[in-house]
C-alpha positions in Angstrom: -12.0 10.5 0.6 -9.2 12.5 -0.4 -8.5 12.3 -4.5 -5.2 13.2 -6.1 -4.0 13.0 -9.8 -0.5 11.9 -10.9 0.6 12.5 -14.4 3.3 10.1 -14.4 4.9 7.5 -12.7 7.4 9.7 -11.4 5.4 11.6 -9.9 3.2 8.5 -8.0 6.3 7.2 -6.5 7.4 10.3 -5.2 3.5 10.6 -3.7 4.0 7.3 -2.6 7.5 8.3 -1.0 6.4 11.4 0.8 3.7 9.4 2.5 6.2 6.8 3.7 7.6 9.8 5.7 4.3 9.4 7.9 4.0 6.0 8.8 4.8 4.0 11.8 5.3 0.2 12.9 2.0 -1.2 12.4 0.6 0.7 10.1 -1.3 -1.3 7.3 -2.1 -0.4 3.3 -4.2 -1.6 1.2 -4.4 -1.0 -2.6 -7.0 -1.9 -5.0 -7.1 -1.1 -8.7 -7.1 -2.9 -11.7 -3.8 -5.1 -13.4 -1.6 -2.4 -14.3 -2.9 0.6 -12.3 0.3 1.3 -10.8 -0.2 -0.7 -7.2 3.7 -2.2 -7.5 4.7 0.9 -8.4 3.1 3.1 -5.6 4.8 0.1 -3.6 7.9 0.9 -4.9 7.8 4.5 -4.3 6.6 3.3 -0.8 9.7 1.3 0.0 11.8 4.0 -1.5 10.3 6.3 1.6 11.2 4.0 3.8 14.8 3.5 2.7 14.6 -0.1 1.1 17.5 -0.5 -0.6 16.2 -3.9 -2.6 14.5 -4.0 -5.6 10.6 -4.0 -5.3 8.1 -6.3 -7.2 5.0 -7.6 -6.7 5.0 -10.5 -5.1 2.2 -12.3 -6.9 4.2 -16.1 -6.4 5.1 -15.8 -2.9 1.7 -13.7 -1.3 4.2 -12.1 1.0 7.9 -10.4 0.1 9.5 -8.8 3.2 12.2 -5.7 2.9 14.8 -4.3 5.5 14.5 -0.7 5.3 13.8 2.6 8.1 10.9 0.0 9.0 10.2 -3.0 7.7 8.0 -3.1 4.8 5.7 -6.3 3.8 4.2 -6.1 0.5 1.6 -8.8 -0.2 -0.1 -9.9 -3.1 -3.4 -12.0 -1.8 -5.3 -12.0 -5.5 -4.3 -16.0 -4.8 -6.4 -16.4 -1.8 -9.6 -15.2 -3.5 -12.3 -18.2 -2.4 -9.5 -19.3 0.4 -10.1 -18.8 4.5 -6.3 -19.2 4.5 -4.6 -16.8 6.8 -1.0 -17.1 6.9 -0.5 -14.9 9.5 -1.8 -12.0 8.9 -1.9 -10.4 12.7 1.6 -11.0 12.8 2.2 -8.4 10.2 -0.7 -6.4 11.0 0.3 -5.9 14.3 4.4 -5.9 13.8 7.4 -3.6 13.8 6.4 -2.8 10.2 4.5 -1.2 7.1 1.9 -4.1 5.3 0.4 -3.3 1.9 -1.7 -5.5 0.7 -2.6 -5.7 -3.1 -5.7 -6.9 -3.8 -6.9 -7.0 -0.1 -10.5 -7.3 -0.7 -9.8 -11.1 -0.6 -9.0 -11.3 2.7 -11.4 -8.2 4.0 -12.2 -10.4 7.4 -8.7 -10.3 8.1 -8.0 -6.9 7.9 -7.4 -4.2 10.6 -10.4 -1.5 10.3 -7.8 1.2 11.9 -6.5 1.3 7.5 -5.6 3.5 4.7 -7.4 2.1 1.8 -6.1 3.5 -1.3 -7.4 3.0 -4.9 -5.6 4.1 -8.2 -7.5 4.2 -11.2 -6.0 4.4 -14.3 -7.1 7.9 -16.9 -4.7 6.9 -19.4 -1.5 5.4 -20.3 0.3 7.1 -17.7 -2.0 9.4 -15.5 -3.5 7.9 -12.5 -6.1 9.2 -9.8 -5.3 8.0 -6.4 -8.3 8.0 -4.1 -7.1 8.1 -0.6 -9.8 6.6 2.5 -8.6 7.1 5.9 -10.2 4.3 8.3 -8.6 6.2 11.6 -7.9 9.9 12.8 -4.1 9.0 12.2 -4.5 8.5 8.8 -6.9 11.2 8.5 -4.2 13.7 9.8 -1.6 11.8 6.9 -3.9 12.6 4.3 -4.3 16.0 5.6 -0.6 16.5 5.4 -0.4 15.2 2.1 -2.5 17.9 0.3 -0.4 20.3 2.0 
């Protein structure tokens, strides 16, 4: 696990950013923490990385929202699907031309690639966050690496 403390939000979308600079198609997110941890807005930081131009927000209504950017990104929102065996498709993100983050991916756990970077941010006050970083593969153990560089 690999542990880093922002003080700000600033500073966790530029984190957020910088890793976007490592990531290719088919790579897949997922981010745990608490309501109002900062998950939307490491996504944001995340889509700024990749060159989204859009505006970023969680897509809590719609589980999926898709953005043109460098790469695609899909951000997902599955807290809906807790108790469902619904799978809208998952693969077809998981295994695409893009970037998936999935917010609140512990519902849909079966579904999930275990080649991952499983990130949780925990909240140490109004604005400081710890960002735990787990790399499920060597490729995002080199990322994570790179990122304490």
């Amino acid at each position: 696990m690999y542990k880093f403390i922002m003080k700000n939000e600033t500073e966790t979308q530029t984190f957020a950013s910088k890793l976007a600079n490592f990531l290719k198609a088919g790579d897949v997110i997922t981010l745990d923490g608490d309501l109002g941890a900062g998950k939307t807005t490491f996504t944001k930081g995340l889509a700024k990385g990749l060159e989204v131009i859009r505006t970023v927000n969680s897509p809590t209504y719609t589980i999926v929202k898709e953005y043109k950017g460098r790469l695609p990104l899909f951000h997902m929102d599955v807290y809906r699907l807790e108790d469902s065996d619904e799978d809208i498709g998952f693969d077809d993100y998981f295994n695409g031309q893009g970037i998936s983050v999935i917010e609140w991916a512990k519902f849909i756990e079966e579904f999930l690639p275990e080649e991952r970077l499983d990130i949780t941010i925990n909240k140490l006050s109004d604005i400081e966050r710890e960002i735990h970083l787990i790399p499920n593969s060597d490729h995002f153990k080199q990322i994570c690496e790179e990122l304490q560089t």
